[in-house]
C-alpha positions, -999 to +999 in steps of 0.1 A: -383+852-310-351+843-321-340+831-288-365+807-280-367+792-311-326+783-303-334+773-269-367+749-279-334+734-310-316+731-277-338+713-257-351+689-286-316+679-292-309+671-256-343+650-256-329+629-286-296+630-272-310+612-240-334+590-261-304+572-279-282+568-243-291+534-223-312+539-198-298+535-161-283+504-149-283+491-190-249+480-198-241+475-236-225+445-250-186+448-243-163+438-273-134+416-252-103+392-268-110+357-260-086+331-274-092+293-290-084+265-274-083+237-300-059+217-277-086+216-246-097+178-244-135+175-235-151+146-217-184+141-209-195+111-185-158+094-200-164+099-235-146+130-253-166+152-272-165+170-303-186+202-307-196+216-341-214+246-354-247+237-375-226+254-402-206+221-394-174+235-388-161+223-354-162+248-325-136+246-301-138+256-268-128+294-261-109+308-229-122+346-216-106+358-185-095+323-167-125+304-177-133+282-208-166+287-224-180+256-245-209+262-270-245+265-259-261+252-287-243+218-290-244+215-251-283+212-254-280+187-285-263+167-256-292+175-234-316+165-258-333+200-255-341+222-282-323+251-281-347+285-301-329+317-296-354+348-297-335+378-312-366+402-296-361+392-260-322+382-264-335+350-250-318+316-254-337+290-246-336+251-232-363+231-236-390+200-245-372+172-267-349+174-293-364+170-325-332+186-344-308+160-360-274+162-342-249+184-358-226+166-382-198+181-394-152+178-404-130+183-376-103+208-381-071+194-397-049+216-382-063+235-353-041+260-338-046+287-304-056+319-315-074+353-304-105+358-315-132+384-315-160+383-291-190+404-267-196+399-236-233+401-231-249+410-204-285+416-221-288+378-227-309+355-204-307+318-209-341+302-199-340+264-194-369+240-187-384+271-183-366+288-153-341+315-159-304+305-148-283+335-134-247+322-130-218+327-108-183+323-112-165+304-083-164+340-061-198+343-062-195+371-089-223+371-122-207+356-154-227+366-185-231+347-222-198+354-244-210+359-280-181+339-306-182+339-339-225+337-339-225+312-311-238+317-276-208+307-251-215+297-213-186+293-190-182+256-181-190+260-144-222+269-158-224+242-188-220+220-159-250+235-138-271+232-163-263+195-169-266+185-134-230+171-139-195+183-116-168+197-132-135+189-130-098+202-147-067+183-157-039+210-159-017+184-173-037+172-202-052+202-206-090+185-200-126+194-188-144+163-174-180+165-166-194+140-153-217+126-126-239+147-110-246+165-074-232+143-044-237+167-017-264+144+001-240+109-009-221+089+016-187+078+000-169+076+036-176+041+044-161+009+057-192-012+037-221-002+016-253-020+018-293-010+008-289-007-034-285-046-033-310-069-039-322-093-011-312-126-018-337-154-018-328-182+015-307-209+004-323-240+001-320-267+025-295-290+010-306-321+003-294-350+032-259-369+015-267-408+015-236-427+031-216-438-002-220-474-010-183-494-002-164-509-032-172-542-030-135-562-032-127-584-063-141-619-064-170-607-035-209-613-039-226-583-050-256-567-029-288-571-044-314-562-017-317-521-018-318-499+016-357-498+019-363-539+017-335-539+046-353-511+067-384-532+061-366-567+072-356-548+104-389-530+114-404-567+107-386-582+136-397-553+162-436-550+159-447-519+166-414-494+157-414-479+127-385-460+102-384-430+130-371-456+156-343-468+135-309-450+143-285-466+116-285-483+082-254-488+068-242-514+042-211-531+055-186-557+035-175-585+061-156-617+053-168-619+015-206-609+025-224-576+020-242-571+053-263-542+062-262-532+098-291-522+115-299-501+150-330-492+164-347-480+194-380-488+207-399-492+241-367-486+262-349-509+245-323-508+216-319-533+191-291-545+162-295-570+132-275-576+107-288-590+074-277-606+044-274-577+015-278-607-011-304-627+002-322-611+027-317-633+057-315-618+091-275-629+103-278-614+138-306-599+159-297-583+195-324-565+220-305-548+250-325-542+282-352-564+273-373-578+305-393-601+284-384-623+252-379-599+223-389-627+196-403-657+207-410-669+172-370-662+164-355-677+192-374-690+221-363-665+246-325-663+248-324-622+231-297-629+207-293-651+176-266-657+151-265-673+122-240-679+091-238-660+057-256-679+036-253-673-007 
């Protein structure tokens, strides 16, 4: 009796034994040295970035094994996203719109590099807009959460994959720059760039340049009949052609008169007058390759007429 009462103790204390030990393939959290780095400049789309605990008390970013690690937390108050840890699940999650006031808090007045206490923990899932992220470190190996001082730390290959930005390092400032965002399918390789712009709207016709009106020399008459009662004047003397047939108009200064000079084509035959700018008169009327009398009312046949400038 006596012996298998010991061996059912021995049995019970193996079952509890094995109760309390993580079940196969369960990893506990691992207790690892991480160290501050207060002097690690962060910029984010060209702005540099503060991050603070909601206790207010800034939180720098922390270096574990090669990598820096930047706060959860304050990376989804950039986002906008909520951030709701559930302590049940170990779940930290991303998502809907912020309704949290952003953090405000003192920066440190003399920050210095130290080691710090910290868990690496593997049990932790990160959920955000509802799909959980798994994340890699740059040989394809899992990275897991880093748990600092309360605060959920991501490494910030994995900050940046969750904020669609790249990630870049300055070793000789000692600064993270995130910004942008995936430019695997962009074109930078280019003599020209074309397609974003806008199509401009045709240029206008410009509008036809009258021929500038001659300085009329001291002492001279001054024109007083206008461009139109000239054109008129002209078409008078050839019935029948209109403004289409006239080839030049120009206003003229000759021996003290202003005189407009007028050609014109019509019925196989070209014409030029000159008339008086001041008074109208027609000085000179000629009709080249005319077989008939051009004006019989102006001069009876002969196809040219002068006459003086009269004032």
């Amino acid at each position: 009796m006596t012996k298998k009462l010991s061996a059912l103790t021995m049995a019970l204390a193996l079952f509890v034994c094995a109760a309390l030990l993580p079940a196969p393939g369960a990893q506990a959290a691992t207790a690892v040295t991480a160290r501050l780095r207060p002097d690690v400049t962060i910029v984010i789309d060209g702005q540099k970035t503060v991050f603070y605990h909601v206790t207010g008390q800034q939180a720098h970013p922390v270096l574990y094994n090669g990598s820096t690690y930047l706060p959860l937390r304050a990376i989804g108050e950039l986002m906008g996203r909520n951030v709701d840890w559930n302590s049940s699940t170990k779940t930290a999650t991303l998502a809907g719109e912020r309704t949290t006031p952003p953090t405000v808090g003192t920066p440190d007045a003399n920050p210095g590099s130290a080691s710090v206490k910290a868990t690496l923990q593997n049990s932790f899932s990160v959920v955000v807009d509802g799909e959980t992220r798994v994340f890699l470190d740059a040989n394809g190996k899992r990275v897991y959460p880093l748990l600092c001082k309360g605060s959920i730390y991501l490494p910030i290959r994995a900050i940046g994959e969750i904020m669609g930005k790249a990630v870049g390092w300055d070793s000789a400032t000692s600064t993270v720059t995130l910004g942008g965002g995936d430019d695997d399918d962009e074109v930078t390789d280019a003599d020209s760039f074309s397609g974003n712009e806008p199509t401009p709207s045709p240029a206008p016709d410009p509008a036809p340049t009258p021929d500038p009106t001659p300085t009329p020399p001291s002492g001279s008459s001054t024109a007083t009949i206008s461009q139109a009662k000239a054109r008129d004047i002209a078409l008078k003397r050839v019935p029948g052609a209109t403004a289409q047939h006239i080839t030049k108009l120009k206003l003229d200064h000759d021996h003290g008169c202003w005189i407009y000079e007028v050609e014109l084509v019509y019925n196989w035959a070209e014409y030029e007058l000159e008339i008086d700018a001041c008074t109208g008169a027609v000085l000179s009327y000629d009709c080249d390759h005319c077989d008939y009398d051009c004006d019989d009312h102006w001069h009876g046949g002969s196809g040219h007429h002068n006459s003086g400038c009269h004032h």
